[in-house]
N, C-alpha and C positions, 0 to 999 in steps of 0.2 A: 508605461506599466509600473514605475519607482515613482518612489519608495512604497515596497511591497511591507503590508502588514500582516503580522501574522497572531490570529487572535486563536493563543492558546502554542504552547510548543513544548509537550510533551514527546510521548513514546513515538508519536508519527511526525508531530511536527520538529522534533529533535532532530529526526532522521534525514528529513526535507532540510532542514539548517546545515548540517551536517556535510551531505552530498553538495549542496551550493557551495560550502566552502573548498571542497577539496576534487569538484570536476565541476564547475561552471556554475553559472546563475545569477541571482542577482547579489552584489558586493555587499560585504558588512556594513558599510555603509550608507545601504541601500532597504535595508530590513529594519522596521519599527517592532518588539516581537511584547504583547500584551500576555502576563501569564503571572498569578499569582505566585507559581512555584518552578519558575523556569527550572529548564532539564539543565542539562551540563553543555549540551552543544547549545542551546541558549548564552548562558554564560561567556563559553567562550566567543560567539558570535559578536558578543560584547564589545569584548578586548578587540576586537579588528571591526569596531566603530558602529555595532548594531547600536540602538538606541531601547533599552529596556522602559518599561511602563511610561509611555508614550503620552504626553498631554494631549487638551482637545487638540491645542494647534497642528501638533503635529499629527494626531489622526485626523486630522481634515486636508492635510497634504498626502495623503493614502492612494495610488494609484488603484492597486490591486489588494483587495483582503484576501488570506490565505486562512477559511474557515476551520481549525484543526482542533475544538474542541471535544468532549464527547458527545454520542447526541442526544444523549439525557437532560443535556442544560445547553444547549444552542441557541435555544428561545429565550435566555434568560441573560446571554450575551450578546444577540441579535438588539436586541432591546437597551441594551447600556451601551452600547455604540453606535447604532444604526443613524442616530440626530448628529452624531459628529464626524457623520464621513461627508467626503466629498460626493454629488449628486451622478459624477459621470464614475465611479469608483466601482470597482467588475467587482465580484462574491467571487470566489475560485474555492467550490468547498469539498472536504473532503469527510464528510462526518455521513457515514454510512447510514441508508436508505432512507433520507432525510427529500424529499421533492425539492425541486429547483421551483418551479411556482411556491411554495409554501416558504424557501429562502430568502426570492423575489420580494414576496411579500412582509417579512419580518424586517428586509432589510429596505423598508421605503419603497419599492418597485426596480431596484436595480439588477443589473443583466447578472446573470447567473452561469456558472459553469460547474457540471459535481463531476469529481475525479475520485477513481476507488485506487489507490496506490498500495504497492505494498512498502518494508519498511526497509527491502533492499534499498530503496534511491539510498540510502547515507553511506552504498559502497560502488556507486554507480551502476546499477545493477538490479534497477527496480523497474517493478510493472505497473502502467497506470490505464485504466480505462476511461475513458471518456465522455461525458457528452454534456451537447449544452443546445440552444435554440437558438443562440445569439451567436453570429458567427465573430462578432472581436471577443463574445469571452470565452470561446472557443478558443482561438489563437494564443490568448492572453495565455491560458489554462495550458495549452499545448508546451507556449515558449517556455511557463516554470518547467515543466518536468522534464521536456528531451532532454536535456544536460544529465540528469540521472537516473530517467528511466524511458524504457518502450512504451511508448504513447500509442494505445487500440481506441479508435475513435467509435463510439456505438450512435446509431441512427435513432433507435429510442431509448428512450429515459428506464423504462421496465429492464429492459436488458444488465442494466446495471447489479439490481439484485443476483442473475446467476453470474454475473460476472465477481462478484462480491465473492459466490462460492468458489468458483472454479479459480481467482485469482488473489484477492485480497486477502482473503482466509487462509487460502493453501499452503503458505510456508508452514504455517501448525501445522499441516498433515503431515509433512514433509520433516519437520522435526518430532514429531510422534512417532512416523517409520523411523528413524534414525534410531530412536529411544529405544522403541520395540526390539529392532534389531541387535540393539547391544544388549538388551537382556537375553533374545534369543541366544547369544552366544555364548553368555553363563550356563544359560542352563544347558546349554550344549557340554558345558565342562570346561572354556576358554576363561582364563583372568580376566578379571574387569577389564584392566589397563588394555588389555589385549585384543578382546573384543570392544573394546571402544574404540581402539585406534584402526582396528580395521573397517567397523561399519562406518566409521566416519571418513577415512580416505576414502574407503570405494563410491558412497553417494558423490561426493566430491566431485571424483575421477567422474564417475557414469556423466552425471550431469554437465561439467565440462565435452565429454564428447558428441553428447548430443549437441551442446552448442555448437562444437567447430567441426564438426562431421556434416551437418544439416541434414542427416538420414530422419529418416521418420523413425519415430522412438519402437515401432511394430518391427521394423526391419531389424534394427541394431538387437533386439531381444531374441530376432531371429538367429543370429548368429552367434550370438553365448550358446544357444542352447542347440545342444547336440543328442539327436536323436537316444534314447535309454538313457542319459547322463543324467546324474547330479540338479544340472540348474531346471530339465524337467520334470524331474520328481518335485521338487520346489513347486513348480510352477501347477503343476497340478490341483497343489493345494490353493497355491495363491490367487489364480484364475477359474477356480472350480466356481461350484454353487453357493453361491453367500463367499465368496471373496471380494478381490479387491474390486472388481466391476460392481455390483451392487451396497458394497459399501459405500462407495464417492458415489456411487448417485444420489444413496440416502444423504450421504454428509454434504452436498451439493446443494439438495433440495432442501437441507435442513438450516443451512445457511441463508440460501436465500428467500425462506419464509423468514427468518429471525431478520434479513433486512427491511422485508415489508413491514412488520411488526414497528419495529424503530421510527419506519416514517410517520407513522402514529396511521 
């Protein structure tokens, strides 16, 4: 699977750098990383022996490419590397709603795997969806990210796009409600400082329980809320008509047409 290359290490591929370093994957030494403007965990990937802007020889030693550009210029990177990779050398891409036939094919015919990750991996703590046709570049694909994230393996390729919304995208939501929240609590009459520190412990806090509780997030909501209290009146609003149920479907489906879009 080494030396893994990774063409482009920005915002996501920083993060991917990042999480290898500090809970598994493949060694500094193991990472060729191709980026006109490497991030900072680029850099430091450096310093414990990555190899920054990589010659032909050495991208022709490329086990595995780690596709982490945007996907506005994929094709324009497919194209200035593709003749100097190695012939048996797997795609592993994560450049949203981009087709693995149409990656396949920029990249010479070789095996493809598209992973939608979020940008948790760089705290080990990330979500990756999956899929591929080719069962090694599947595996290949799997091995980068269990180290720093839950690996969901999808059966079709389409799946990808709602996954994109419900996964890939969703920390945004999820720092939006945080946002929302600490405004809500000004205008309640609380101090910035104060409702900051509060809506941001409690997502925190909730979020943690649901992970090590394993209740279903319907149960646990049961049980904050007590009949005429407080977090029902909340709720009321929140789970009424045009709340938060019909809003993530739109934001959902609004996502994952903007993936389809992207694959051109």
């Amino acid at each position: 699977m080494t030396p893994v290359l990774m063409l482009g290490a920005g915002r996501l591929g920083g993060a991917l750098i990042e999480g290898w370093g500090r809970f598994g994957g493949p060694a500094g030494t193991d990472l060729l990383i191709l980026d006109p403007a490497p991030s900072e965990a680029a850099l430091s990937a450096s310093r414990m022996g990555a190899l920054l802007s990589p010659g032909p020889a050495d991208l022709a030693r490329a086990g595995t490419v780690v596709l982490s550009v945007k996907p506005q210029i994929w094709r324009e990177v497919a194209a200035t590397v593709s003749h100097k990779l190695a012939p048996d050398a797997v795609i592993v891409s994560v450049a949203a709603g981009v087709r693995a036939a149409d990656i396949s094919a920029a990249f010479g015919g070789r095996r493809v795997a598209r992973v939608m990750p979020t940008t948790a991996v760089a705290v080990g703590r990330g979500v990756a969806s999956l899929f591929a046709t080719d069962a090694e570049a599947g595996r290949r694909a799997a091995d980068l990210f269990r180290p720093v994230a839950t690996v969901v393996s999808l059966a079709e390729e389409d799946l990808l796009h709602a996954a994109t919304g419900v996964s890939g995208s969703a920390p945004a939501y999820f720092y939006a409600f945080v946002e929302a929240l600490e405004a809500a609590g000004v205008a309640a009459g609380l101090p910035q400082d104060a409702s900051r520190n509060l809506a941001r412990a409690t997502m925190i806090g909730a979020a943690a329980l649901l992970d090590a509780s394993g209740e279903e997030p319907a149960e646990l909501r049961r049980q904050v809320t007590s009949p005429k209290g407080t977090t029902e009146a909340a709720l009321e609003v929140l789970m009424g008509e045009g709340g938060l149920g019909p809003l993530l479907e739109a934001a959902v489906a609004a996502a994952a047409r903007r993936s389809r879009e992207l694959g051109g």
